[in-house]
C-alpha positions in Angstrom: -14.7 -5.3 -23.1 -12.7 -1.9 -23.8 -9.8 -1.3 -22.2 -7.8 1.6 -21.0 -4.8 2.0 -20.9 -2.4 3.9 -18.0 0.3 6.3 -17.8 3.6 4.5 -16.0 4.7 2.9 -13.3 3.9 5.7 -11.0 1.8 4.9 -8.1 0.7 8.0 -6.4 -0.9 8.3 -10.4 -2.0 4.8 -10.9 -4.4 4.9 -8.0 -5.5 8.4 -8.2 -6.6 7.2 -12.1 -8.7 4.3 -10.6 -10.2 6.5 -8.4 -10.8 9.3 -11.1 -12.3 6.4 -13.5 -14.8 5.7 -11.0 -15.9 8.7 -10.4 -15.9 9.9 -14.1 -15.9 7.7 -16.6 -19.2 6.5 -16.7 -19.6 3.8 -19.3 -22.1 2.2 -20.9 -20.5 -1.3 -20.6 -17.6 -2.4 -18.6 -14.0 -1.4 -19.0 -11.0 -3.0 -17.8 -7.6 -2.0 -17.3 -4.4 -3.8 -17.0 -1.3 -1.9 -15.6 1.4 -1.8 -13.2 3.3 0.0 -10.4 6.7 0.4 -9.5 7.7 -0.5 -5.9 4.5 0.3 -3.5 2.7 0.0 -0.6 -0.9 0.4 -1.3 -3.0 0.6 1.7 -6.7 0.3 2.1 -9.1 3.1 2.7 -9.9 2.6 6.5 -6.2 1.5 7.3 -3.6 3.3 9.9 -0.6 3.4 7.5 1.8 3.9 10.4 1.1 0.7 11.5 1.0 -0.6 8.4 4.1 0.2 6.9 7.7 -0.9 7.9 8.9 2.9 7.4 12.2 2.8 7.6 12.4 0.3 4.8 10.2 2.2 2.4 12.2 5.5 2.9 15.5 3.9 2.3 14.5 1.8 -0.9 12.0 4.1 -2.4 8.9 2.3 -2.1 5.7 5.0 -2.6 2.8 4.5 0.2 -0.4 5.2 -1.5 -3.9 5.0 0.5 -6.6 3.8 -2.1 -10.3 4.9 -1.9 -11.3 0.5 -1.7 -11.1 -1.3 1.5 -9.1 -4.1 2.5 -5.7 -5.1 3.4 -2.4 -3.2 3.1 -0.4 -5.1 -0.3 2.7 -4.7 -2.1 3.2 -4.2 -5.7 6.3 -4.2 -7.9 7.1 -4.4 -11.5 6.4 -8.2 -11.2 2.8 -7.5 -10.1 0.0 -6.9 -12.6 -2.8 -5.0 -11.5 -5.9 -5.0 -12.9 -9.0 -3.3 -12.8 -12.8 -3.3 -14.0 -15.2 -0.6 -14.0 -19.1 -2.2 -14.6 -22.2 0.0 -14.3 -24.2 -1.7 -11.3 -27.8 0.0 -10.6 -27.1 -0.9 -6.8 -24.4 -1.6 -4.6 -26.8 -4.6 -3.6 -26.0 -6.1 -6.9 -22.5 -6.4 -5.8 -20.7 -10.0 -5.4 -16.9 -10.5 -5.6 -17.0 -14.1 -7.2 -19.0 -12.0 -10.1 -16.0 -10.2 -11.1 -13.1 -12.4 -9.9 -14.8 -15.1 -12.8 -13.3 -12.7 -15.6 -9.8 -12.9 -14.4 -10.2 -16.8 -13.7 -11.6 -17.5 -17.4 -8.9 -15.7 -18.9 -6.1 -17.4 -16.2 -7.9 -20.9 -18.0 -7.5 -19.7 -21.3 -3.9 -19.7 -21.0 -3.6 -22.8 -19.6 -3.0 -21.4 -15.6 -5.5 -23.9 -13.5 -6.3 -21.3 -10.9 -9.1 -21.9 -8.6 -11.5 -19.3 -6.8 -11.4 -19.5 -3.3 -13.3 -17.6 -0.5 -14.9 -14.3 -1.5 -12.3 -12.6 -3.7 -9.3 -15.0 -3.9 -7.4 -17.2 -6.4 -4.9 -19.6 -6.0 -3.2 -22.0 -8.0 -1.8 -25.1 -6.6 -3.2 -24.2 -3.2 -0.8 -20.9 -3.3 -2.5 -17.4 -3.0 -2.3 -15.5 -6.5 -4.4 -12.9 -6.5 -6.1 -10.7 -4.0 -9.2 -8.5 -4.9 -10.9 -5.6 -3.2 -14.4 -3.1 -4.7 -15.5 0.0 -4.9 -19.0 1.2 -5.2 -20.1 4.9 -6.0 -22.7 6.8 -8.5 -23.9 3.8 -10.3 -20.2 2.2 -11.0 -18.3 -1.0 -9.4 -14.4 -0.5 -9.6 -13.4 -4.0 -9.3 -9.3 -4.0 -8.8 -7.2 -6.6 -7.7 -3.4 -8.1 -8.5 -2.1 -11.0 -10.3 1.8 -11.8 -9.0 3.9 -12.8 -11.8 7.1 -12.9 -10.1 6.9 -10.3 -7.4 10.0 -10.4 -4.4 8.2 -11.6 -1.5 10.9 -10.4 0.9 10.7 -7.0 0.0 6.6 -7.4 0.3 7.3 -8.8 3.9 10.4 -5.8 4.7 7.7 -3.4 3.3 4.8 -4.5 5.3 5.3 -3.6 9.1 8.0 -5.9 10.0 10.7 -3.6 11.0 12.5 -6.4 13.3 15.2 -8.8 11.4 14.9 -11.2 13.8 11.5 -12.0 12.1 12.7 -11.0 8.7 13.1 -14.7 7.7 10.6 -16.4 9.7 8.0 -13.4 8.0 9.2 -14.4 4.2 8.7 -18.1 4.8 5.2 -17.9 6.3 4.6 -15.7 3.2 6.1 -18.1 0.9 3.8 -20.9 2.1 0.7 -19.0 1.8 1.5 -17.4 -1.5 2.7 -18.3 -5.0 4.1 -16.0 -8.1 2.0 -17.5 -11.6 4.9 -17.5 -13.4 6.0 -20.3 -11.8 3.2 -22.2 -13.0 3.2 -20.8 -16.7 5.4 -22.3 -19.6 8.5 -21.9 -19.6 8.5 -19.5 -22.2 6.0 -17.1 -21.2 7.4 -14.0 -20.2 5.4 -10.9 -18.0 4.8 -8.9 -21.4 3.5 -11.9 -22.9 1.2 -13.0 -19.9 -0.4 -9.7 -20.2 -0.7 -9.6 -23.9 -2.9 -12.4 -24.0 -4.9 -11.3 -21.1 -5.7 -8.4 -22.5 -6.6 -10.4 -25.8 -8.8 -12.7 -23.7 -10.8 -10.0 -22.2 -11.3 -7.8 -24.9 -13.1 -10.6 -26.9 -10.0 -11.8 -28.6 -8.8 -8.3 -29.7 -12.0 -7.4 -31.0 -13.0 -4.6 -28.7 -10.3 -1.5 -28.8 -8.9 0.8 -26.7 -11.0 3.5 -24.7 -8.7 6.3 -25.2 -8.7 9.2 -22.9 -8.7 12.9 -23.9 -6.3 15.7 -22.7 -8.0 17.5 -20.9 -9.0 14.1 -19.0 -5.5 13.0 -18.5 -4.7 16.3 -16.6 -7.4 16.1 -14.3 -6.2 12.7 -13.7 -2.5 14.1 -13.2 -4.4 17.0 -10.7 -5.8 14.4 -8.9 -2.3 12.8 -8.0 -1.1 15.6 -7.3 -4.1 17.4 -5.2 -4.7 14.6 -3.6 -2.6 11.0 -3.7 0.3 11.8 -3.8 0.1 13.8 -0.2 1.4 12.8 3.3 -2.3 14.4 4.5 -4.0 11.6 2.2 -1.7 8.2 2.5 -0.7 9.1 6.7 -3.0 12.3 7.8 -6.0 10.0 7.1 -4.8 7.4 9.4 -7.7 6.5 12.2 -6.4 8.2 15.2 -4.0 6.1 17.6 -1.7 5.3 20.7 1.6 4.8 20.3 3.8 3.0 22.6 7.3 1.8 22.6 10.5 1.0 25.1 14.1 0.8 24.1 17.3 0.3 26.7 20.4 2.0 25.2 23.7 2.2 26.7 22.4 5.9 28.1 19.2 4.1 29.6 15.7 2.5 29.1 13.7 5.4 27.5 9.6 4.5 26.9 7.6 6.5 24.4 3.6 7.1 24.8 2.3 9.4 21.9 -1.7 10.0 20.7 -1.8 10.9 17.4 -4.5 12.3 15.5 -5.2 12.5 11.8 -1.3 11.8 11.4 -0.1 14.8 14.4 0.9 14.3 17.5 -1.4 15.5 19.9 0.6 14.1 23.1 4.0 12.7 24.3 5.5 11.6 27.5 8.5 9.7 27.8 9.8 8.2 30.3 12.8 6.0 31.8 15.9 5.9 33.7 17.8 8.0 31.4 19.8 10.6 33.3 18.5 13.8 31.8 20.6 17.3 32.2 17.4 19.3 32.0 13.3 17.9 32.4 12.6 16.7 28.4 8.9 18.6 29.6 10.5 22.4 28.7 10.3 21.1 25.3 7.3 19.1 25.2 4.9 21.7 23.5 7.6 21.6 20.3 6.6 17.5 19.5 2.5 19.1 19.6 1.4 19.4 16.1 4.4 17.5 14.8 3.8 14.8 12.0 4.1 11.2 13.4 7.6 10.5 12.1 11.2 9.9 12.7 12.3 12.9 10.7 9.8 15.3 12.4 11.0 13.7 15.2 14.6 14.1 14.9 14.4 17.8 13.9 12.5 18.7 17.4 15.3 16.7 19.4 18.1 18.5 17.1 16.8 22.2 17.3 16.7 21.7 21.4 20.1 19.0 22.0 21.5 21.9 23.8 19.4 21.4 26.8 20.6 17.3 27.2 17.3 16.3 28.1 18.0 12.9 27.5 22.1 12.3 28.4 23.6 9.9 27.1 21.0 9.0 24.6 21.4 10.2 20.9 18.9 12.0 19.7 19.0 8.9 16.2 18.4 6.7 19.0 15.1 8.5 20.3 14.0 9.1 17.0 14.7 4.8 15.9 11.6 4.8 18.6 9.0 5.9 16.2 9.5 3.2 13.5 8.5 1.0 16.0 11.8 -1.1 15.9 13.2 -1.0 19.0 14.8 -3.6 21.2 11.4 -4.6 23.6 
């Protein structure tokens, strides 16, 4: 097989280029694609990223949310995470089986002496560990087949990433994840580096180096770039598309036990009520229309609660503490 290859580390731009592939490419024969991102969350088409995500923990250490176009499960990727990618022609999504294209990756795990095993419909595993996780695409004729290989990814910042905003779980969260996953290199010789582990790959699937790169034109690359940009890289793609949702949540802060009800819709809130024994100057409802049309956040949040702390509608309770409510991490 060809292969192409990406632009960086970027994520917002590494998914919008699968997508843009699939929808464009249009080969003859299948093309593959090995590449990586730099700290992610990558959630799946029909996910709600808000309760997906342990927000908080993604804003403060960087980590881009992307929503992809496949289905599936949220998953984290890092710079020891390697993704990869195969686009087939397929007359009909009937066609379509997961062990078909998980066997590529497998062979070429074999050929570097890795004894990983296919399990379920789109798994691998070595030593009974979770390596790899898979997920498809199917539209105009093309399969995009993607999945991930973990090298040597952190599996506590996959577990801080991935909703649990609560440290009493933190631990208990990273072990269960431990048990259930594994990172290849940990299995490879000891002299195999990530760089290396790719190389070969790549010289596995493309027929032992004898099929070359597929190398993209300009004027391709910047509708790719248009398409991060336009599209993935957007709070109204990666949260707006979110299935709509009730929120709830309760804290009890030294100023009093506050709850939280919101519906959101397409990202927005659409309704609030709070309620509680907090000892309010003024009834929080005068300013209730300003939360209405607000994005679902702590931020957005925050600056409704800060352009009204005149009125005290909530005492003693700080405005950071009300807005701590819409991470979900609260003290239940």
């Amino acid at each position: 097989m060809r292969y192409i290859n990406y632009l960086g580390t970027d994520a917002y731009q590494n998914i919008a280029m699968d997508s843009w592939l699939l929808y464009n490419l249009k080969p003859d024969e299948p093309v593959f694609t090995l590449w990586q991102n730099k700290k992610a969350v990558i959630v799946g088409q029909n996910q709600n990223t808000f309760g997906e995500v342990n927000q908080e923990y993604v804003d403060k250490e960087g980590v881009q949310v992307v929503r992809r176009m496949s289905g599936g499960g949220a998953v984290y990727h890092d710079l020891g995470n390697i993704c990869f990618t195969f686009f087939v022609p397929v007359e009909s999504s009937s066609q379509v089986n997961f062990k078909q294209f998980v066997e590529p990756m497998y062979n070429a795990l074999q050929s570097i002496g890795i004894d990983a095993k296919i399990t379920g419909r789109n798994d691998l595993e070595v030593d009974g560990k979770k390596v790899s996780g898979n997920a498809q695409r199917y539209a105009g004729g093309y399969l995009m087949h993607h999945g991930t290989l973990m090298w040597d990814t952190d599996v506590d910042a996959m577990v801080r990433s991935l909703n649990v905003a609560d440290e009493k779980f933190i631990s208990k969260a990273a072990k269960s994840v431990r048990a259930r996953v594994g990172n290849i290199k940990n299995y490879a010789p000891e002299d195999q580096t990530l760089e290396g582990f790719m190389d070969a790959l790549r010289y596995y699937l493309s027929d032992q180096g004898k099929d070359g790169e597929l190398v993209l034109t300009d004027e391709q690359i910047a509708d790719i770039k248009r398409w991060r940009d336009d599209r993935f890289s957007t709070w109204e793609w990666n949260y707006g598309k979110s299935p709509d949702f009730d929120f709830v949540n309760h804290a009890k802060y030294a100023g009093g036990s506050v709850d939280v009800k919101a519906n959101v819709q397409k990202g927005k809130i659409m309704d609030i009520d709070f309620t509680g024994d907090f000892l309010g100057v003024r009834d929080w409802r005068e300013m209730k229309d300003k939360f209405i049309g607000q994005t679902f956040s702590p931020d957005s949040i925050l600056q409704v609660l800060d352009a009204n702390k005149d009125g005290q509608y909530f005492g003693g309770i700080t405005n950071e503490e009300l807005a701590v409510l819409f991470t979900g991490d609260s003290d239940k």
